[in-house]
N, C-alpha and C positions, 0 to 999 in steps of 0.2 A: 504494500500500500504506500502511496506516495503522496503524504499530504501537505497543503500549503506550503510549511516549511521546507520541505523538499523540491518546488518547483522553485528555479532560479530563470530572471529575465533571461534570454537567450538558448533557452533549451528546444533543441528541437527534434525531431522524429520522420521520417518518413515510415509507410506501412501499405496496406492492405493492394488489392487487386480484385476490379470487380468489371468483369466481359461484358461489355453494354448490347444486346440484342434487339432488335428491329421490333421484334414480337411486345418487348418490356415495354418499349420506347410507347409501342403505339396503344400498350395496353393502358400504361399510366396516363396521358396525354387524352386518350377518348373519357378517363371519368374525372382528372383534374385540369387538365388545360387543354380544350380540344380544337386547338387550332391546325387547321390544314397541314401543316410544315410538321407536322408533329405527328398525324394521324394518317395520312392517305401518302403514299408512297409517289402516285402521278403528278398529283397539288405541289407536292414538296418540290419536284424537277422544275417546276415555272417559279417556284420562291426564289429569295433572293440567297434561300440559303443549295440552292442548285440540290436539296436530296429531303431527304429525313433527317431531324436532328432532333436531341431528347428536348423537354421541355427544361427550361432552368431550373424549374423548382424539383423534377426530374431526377437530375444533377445533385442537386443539392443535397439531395434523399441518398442517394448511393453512395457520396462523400462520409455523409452524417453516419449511417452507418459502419461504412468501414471505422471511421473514427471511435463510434461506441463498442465495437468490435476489440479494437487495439486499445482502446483507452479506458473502457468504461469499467473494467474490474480493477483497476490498476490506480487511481486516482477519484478520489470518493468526492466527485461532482457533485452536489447539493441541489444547485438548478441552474438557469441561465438565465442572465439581468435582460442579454438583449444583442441584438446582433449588429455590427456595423459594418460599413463599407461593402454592400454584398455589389459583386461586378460577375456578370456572367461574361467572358475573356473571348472565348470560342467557342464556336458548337462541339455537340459531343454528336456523334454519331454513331448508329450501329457501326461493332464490329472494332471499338475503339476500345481498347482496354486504360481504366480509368484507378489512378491508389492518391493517397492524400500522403500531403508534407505539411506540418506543424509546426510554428514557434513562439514561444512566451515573450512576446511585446512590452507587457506590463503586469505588475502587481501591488496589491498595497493590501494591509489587514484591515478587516471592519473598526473603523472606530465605536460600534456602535454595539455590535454583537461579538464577543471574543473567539465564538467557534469557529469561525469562517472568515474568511481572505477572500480578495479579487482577484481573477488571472482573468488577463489578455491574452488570445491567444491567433495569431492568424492561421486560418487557414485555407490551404491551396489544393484545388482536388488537377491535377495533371493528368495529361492522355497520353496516349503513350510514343509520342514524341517531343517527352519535356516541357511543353507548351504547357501553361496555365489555362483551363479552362475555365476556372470558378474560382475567386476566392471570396474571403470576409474575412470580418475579423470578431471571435465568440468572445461576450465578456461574463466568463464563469463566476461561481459562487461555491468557494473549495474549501472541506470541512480541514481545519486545526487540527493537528495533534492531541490527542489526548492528554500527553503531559506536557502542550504546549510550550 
């Protein structure tokens, strides 16, 4: 377990691996974002994005997991204040395999509550040519040590 005290600004991580599939793309896209470029294979060839590509929020989902994956038994997250800077970079497309890279921006201790601390933390979910395709930046709520 790795808590508050144990996260230093600068630490960072890469991890997971997640096959983006046509089927996923258009399954998530027809009940939460059902736009054309997202859902129908032909539509998307006349889009500007020349194919298929996942929805951003999509994206985000398959990052976020991997992340809870790597991260979530390992650092006892409390919840999340709030998200900033979310930029969708490049499309993701079937066929793209997709893993997240991590790093601690910021922290401070709650003035207000002892158990818990802040981290900042950006993150970047990459395709698999390096490229950023999504990042943000998550501002966690990370429980204290016990013997503080």
């Amino acid at each position: 377990m790795r808590y508050f005290e144990d996260v230093e600004v600068g630490d960072a991580a890469e991890f997971g691996e997640y096959q983006v599939t046509a089927e996923e793309v258009v399954a998530f896209a027809e009940r939460y974002d059902p736009q054309p470029f997202h859902t129908d294979e032909a539509a998307a060839q006349g889009s500007v994005f020349g194919g298929l590509v996942a929805s951003g929020w999509h994206t985000a989902a398959m990052c976020m997991r991997m992340r809870v994956d790597a991260e979530g038994k390992e650092v006892p997250l409390l919840d999340s204040r709030d998200v900033d800077e979310l930029r969708w970079r490049r499309p993701v497309r079937p066929g793209d395999t997709l893993r997240v890279r991590t790093e601690v921006v910021d922290k401070r201790p709650s003035e207000s509550r002892p158990d818990r601390g802040y981290v900042n933390t950006r993150v970047e979910g990459l395709n698999g040519d390096d490229e950023v395709a999504i990042s943000w930046i998550g501002l966690g709520i990370v429980e204290r040590a016990p013997d503080g």
